[in-house]
C-alpha positions in Angstrom: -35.3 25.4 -43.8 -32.1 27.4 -44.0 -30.7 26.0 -41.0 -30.5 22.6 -42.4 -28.8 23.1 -45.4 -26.4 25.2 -43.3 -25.9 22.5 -40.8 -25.8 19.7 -43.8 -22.9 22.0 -45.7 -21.2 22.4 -42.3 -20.9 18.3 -41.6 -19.9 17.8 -45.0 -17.1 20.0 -44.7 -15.8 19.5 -41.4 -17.2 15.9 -39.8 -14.3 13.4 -38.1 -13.5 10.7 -39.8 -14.7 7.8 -37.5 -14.9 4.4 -38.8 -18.5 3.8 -38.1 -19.4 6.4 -40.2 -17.2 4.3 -43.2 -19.4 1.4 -43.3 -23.3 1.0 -44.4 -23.6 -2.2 -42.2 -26.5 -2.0 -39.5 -24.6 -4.5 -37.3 -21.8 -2.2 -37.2 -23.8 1.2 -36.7 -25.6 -0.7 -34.0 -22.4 -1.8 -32.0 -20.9 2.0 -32.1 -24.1 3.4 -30.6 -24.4 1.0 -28.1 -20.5 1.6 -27.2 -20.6 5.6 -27.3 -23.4 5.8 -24.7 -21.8 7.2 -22.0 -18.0 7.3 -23.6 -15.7 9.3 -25.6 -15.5 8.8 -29.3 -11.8 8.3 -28.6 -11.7 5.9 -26.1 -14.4 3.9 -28.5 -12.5 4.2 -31.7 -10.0 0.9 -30.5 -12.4 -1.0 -28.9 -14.7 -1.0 -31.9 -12.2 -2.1 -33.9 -11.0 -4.6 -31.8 -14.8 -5.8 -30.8 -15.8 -6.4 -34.8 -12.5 -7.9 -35.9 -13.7 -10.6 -33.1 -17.6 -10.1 -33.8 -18.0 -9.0 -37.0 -21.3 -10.8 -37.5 -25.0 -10.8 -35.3 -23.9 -14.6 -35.2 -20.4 -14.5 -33.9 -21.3 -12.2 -31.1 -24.9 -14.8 -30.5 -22.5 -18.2 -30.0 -19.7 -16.6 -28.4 -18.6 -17.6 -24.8 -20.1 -14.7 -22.3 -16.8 -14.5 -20.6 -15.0 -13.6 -24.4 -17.1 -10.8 -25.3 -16.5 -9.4 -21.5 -12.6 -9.4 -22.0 -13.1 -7.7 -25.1 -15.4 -4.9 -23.2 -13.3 -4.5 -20.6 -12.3 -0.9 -20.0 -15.4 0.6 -21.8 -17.1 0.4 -18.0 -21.2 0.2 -17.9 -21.1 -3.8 -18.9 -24.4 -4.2 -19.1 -24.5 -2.7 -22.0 -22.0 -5.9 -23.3 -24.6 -8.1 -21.9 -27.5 -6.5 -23.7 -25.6 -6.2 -27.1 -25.3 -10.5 -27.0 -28.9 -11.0 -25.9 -29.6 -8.8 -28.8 -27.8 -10.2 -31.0 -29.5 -13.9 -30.0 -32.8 -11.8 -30.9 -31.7 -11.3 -34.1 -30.6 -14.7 -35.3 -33.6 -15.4 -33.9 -35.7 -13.5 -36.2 -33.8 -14.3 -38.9 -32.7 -10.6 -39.9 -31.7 -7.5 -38.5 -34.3 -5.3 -37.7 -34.7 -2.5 -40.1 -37.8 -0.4 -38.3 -37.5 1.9 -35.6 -39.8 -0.3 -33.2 -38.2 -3.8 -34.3 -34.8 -1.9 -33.3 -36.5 -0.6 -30.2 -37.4 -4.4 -28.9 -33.6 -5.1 -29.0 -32.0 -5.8 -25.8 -30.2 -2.6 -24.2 -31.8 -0.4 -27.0 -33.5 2.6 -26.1 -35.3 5.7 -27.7 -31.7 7.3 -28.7 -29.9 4.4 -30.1 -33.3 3.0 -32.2 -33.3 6.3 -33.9 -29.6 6.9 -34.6 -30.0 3.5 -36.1 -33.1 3.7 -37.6 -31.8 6.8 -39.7 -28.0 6.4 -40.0 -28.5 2.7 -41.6 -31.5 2.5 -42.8 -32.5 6.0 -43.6 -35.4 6.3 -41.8 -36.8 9.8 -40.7 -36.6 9.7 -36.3 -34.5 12.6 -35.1 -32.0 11.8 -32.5 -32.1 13.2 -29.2 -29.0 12.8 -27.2 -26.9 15.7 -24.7 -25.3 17.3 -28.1 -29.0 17.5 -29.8 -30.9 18.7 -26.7 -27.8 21.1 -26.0 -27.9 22.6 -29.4 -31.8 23.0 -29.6 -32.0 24.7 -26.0 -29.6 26.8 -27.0 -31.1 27.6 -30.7 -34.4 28.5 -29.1 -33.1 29.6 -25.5 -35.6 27.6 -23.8 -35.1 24.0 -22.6 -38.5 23.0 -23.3 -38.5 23.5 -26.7 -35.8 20.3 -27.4 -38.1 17.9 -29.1 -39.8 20.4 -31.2 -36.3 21.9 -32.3 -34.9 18.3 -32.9 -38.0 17.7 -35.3 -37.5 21.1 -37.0 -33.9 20.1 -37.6 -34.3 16.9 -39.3 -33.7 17.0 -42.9 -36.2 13.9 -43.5 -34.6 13.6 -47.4 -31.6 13.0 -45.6 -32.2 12.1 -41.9 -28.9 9.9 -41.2 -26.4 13.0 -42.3 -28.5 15.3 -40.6 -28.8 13.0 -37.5 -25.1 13.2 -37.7 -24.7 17.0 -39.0 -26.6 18.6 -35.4 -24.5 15.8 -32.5 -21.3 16.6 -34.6 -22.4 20.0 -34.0 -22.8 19.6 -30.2 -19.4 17.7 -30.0 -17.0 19.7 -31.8 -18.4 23.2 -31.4 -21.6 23.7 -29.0 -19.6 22.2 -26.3 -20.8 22.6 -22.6 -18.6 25.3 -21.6 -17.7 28.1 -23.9 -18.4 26.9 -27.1 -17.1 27.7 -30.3 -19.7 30.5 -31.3 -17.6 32.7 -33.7 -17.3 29.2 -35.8 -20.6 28.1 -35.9 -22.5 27.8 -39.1 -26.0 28.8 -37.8 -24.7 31.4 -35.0 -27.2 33.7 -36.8 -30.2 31.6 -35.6 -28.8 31.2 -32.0 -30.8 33.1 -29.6 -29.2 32.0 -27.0 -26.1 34.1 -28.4 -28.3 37.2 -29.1 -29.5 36.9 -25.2 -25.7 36.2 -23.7 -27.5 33.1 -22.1 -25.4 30.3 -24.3 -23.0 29.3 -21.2 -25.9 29.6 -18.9 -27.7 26.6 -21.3 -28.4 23.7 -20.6 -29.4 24.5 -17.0 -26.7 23.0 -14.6 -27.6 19.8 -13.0 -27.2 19.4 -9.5 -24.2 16.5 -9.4 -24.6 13.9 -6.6 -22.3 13.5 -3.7 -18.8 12.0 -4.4 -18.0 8.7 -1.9 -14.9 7.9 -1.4 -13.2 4.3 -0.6 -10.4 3.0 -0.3 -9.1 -0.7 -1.4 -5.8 -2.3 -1.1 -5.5 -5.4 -4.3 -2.7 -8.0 -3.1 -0.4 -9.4 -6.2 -0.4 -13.1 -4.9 2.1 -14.8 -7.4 3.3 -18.8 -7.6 4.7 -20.4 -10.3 4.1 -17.5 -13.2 0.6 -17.3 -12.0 -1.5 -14.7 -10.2 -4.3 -15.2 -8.2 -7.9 -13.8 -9.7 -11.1 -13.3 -7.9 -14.4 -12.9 -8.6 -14.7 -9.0 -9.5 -16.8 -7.6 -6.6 -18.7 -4.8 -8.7 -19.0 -6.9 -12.1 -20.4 -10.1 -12.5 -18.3 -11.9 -15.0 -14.8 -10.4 -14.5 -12.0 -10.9 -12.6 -10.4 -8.8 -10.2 -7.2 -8.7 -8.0 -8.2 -10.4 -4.5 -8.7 -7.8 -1.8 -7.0 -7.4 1.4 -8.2 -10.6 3.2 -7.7 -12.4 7.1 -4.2 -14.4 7.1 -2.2 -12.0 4.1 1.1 -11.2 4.5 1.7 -7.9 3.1 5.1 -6.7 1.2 6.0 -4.7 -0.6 3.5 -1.5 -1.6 3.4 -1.2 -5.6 1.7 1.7 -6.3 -1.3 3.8 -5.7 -4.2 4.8 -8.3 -7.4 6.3 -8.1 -10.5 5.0 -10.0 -14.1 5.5 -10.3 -17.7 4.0 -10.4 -20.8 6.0 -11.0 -20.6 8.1 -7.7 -17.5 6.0 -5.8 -14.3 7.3 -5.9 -11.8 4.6 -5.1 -8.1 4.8 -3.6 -6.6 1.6 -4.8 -3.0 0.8 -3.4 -1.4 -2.5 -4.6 0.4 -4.3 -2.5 3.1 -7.8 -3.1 1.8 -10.3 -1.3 1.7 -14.1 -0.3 -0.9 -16.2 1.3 -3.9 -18.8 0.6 -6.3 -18.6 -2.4 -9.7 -17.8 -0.9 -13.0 -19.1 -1.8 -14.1 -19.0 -5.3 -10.7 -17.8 -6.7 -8.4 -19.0 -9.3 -4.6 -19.1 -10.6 -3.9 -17.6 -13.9 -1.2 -18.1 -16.3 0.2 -14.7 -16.4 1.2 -15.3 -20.0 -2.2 -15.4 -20.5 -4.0 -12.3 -18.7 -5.0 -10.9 -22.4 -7.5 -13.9 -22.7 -9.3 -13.1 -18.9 -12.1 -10.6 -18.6 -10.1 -8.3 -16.2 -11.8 -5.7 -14.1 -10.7 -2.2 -15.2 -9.4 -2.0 -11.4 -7.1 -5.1 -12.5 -5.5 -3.9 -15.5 -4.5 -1.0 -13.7 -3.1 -2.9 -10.9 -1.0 -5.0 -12.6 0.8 -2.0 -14.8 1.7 -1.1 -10.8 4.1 -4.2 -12.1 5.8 -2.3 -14.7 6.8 0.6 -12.2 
């Protein structure tokens, strides 16, 4: 098929040089998937690095303290997913091996369809085309029909090569078919889009109807004695530690700064106050020397650069 060879040539020529894609090791493969669901390839690219220089094995992420691999999450947002990747990795040592079949992969904790195939044929070179937003974005708009996705993703496998061509159509998606105006006039198989020939490409995928922002407001208190801040239990994450809320009996000073942040369909208006009073229930003083060791909430970290102002 034409198109393959076109796409393979393309990715050759042209793919990012991402560090996952430098190293054969499943482990490794595994923990970028996992970590690009839902993220940026370059807000992954440090926290990958940082996450296997700490876990560089299934059994170093397995025996590690819950509250360790948290801190080295935080800031990547969606924690479950840090959760699932050390259940799986206790599955693992468990069996003895890593898994090295699409449905042994597919058992793993916090592994789905997507991330057992990417996998499946970027480690072990097995032949399951991946279907992610770039794939089913480049195969509606290669056949102009949305319904066709599956059968277009299993056309475009190169199943002699399946990792690279895994690799060859979501590089495709990322760096050229992007969601709004893509990069037609550079596109190695522009000549097969009919999407381009119908002058439906921006009108592809269909838009999604986006749900109704909420938004909040907070005010986090910086309670400090001694070199220590006060922590709480973070109210959204189990496991991390937050700046206390506004509580009965503060004393307010001095107003910090003000940031905005967000949580799946939450908008929050954080403002961060000085301020003195008694711990609460269930929360704790922390050397402030040693913050980089706590499993801060996102909604921490950027609280306490408010410090720094």
């Amino acid at each position: 098929m034409a198109i393959r060879n076109k796409l393979a040539h393309w990715y050759d020529a042209n793919r990012r040089d991402l560090p996952w894609r430098r190293t054969p090791d499943p482990y490794a493969i595994w923990i970028s998937e996992i970590m690009l669901q839902q993220t940026r390839v370059a807000a992954v690219i440090p926290y990958y690095e940082r996450f296997l220089a700490r876990f560089p094995t299934p059994a170093s992420l397995a025996d590690a303290r819950e509250e360790d691999v948290l801190a080295h999450w935080s800031g990547l947002g969606y924690y479950s997913r840090a959760r699932n990747l050390q259940r799986a990795a206790r599955q693992i040592i468990s069996a003895g091996r890593f898994p090295s079949d699409y449905d042994s992969l597919l058992a793993l904790a916090g592994v789905g369809e997507y991330t057992a195939a990417a996998v499946a044929s970027i480690a072990f070179n097995l032949p399951h085309p991946v279907i992610d937003g770039n794939v089913k974005r480049v195969a509606a708009r290669l056949t102009n029909n949305e319904s066709n996705v599956v059968f277009m993703a299993e056309k475009l496998l190169d199943r002699s090569n399946p990792g690279r061509s895994n690799q060859a159509v979501m590089e495709l998606g990322a760096m050229l078919c992007v969601p709004r105006d893509p990069h037609c006039s550079d596109c190695p198989v522009a000549r097969h889009c009919r999407a381009l020939r119908a002058g439906t490409v921006n009108q592809l995928p269909l838009k999604r109807v986006k749900p109704k922002i909420e938004r909040r407001e907070r005010k986090l208190l910086v309670i400090r004695r001694g070199g220590r801040i006060l922590l709480t239990q973070g109210a959204y994450i189990k496991g991390l530690w937050d700046l206390p809320d506004f509580f009965s009996g503060v004393r307010l000073g001095a107003k910090l700064g003000t940031f905005r942040h967000s949580i799946m369909n939450s908008q929050y208006i954080c403002e961060v106050y000085r301020a003195q009073g008694r711990a609460p229930r269930g929360s704790r003083w922390c050397d402030e020397k040693r913050l980089g060791e706590i499993a801060l909430s996102t909604t921490a970290k950027k609280a306490l650069r408010c410090l720094d102002g």
